[in-house]
N, C-alpha and C positions, 0 to 999 in steps of 0.2 A: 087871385093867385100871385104870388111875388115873382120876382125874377130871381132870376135861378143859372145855373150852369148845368149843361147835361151833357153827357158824352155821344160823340158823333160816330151814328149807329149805320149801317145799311139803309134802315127804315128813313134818316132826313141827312144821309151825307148830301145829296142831289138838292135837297134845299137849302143845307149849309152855302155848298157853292154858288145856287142862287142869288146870294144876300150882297149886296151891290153899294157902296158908297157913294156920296151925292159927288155929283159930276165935278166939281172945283177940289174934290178929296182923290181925285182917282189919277194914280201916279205917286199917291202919297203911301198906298197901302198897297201891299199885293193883295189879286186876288185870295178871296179862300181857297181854291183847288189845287191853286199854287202854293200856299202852304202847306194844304195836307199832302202834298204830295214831298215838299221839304220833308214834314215832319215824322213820313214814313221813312225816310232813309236816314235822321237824325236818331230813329230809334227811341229810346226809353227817355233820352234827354227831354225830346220835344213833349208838351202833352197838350191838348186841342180841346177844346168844350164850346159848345153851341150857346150863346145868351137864348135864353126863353124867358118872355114875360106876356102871364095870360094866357101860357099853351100855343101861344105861336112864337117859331125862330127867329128873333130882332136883328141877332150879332153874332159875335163870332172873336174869340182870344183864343191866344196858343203863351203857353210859356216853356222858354228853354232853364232846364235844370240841370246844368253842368255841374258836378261833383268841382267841390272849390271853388265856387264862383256863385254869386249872390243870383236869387231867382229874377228872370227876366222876363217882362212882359215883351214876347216878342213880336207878336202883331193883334191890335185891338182894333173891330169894324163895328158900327153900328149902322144898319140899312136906311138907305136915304129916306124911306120913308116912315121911318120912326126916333128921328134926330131929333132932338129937342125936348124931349121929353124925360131927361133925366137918367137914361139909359145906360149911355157910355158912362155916365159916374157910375151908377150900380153894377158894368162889367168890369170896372177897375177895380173897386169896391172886391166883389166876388175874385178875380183874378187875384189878387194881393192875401183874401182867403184859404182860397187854394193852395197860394206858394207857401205861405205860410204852415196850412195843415201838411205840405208834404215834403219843408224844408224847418220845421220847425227851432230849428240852431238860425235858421236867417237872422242879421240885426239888419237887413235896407233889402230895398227891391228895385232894379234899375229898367232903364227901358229908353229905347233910341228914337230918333224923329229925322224925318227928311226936313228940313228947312228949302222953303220955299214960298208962293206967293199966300196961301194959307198955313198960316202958320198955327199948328196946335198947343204951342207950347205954354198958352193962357188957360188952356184948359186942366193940364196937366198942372202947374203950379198953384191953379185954386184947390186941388186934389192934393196939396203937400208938396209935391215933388220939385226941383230944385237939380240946375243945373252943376257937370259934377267940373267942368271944364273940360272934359275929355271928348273925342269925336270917334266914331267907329272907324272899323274896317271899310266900311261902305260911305261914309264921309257924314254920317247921322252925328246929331247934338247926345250927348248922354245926360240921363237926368235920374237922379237917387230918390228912394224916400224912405227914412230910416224907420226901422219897424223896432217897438218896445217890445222888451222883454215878456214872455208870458210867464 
C-alpha cells in the first residue's frame, strides 16, 4: 500500500497526536495537537492530513491557504520511529499535491524552518526548495519551490 494522505478523523485524531519526532527534532516542530488545535481556529485556511503508509499513521502536514498568498507547508512530522525511510520526501511530495489540487492558480509553494542546531534545510533543498531571503514573523528562514504550470 503506498503512502497516502488521509483526513484526521475522530477514529485516529488521538493517534495523529501520538506521532512524536526524534528527540534532536523536538522544539523544531510543534506538536500535532497543538496544531490541530491552531488549525481549528484558522478555520478553512488551515487544512491537516495524516501521512499513512502501509495503513499505519507515520506523519503528520498541515498546510495554510491564504486567499493571495502562495500555498504553505506549514508544519511537516515524520514519527521518530519511521525516519529514514523515505517518508518525509513522500509527505512533501503528497503535501505539494494537495496545494496544488486545491490551489491550482499556485506557481511556488513556500514553507519556514527554525534554524538551529539541526538544521533541515538539506533536506528541503534536495527536494527543490531554495531559500527566498526572507525570515518570518517568528524568526523562521523562508524557502520557495516553484511549481510548473499544469
Amino acid at each position: 500500500m503506498p503512502t497516502r494522505l488521509v483526513p484526521i478523523t475522530l477514529e485516529n485524531v488521538r493517534a495523529v497526536a501520538a506521532l512524536e519526532t526524534a528527540p534532536h527534532q523536538r522544539g523544531l516542530v510543534a506538536e500535532n495537537a497543538l496544531t490541530l488545535a491552531e488549525a481549528a481556529l484558522y478555520g478553512e485556511i488551515a487544512v491537516c492530513r495524516a501521512v499513512e503508509h502501509d495503513g499505519v499513521l507515520v506523519g503528520f502536514v498541515a498546510l495554510a491557504l491564504e486567499e493571495g498568498k502562495p500555498p504553505w507547508i506549514w508544519r511537516l512530522m515524520v514519527d521518530h520511529r519511521r525516519q529514514g525511510e523515505g517518508l518525509g520526501r513522500a509527505a512533501v511530495a503528497l503535501a505539494i499535491e494537495l496545494a496544488r489540487e486545491l490551489r491550482p492558480e499556485a506557481r511556488e509553494i513556500r514553507l519556514s524552518h527554525v534554524v538551529r542546531a539541526y538544521d533541515p534545510a538539506p533536506f528541503y533543498e534536495r527536494l527543490g526548495f531554495a531559500y527566498t531571503g526572507e525570515v518570518d514573523d517568528d524568526g523562521e528562514r523562508v524557502m520557495r519551490l516553484p511549481l510548473s504550470p499544469r
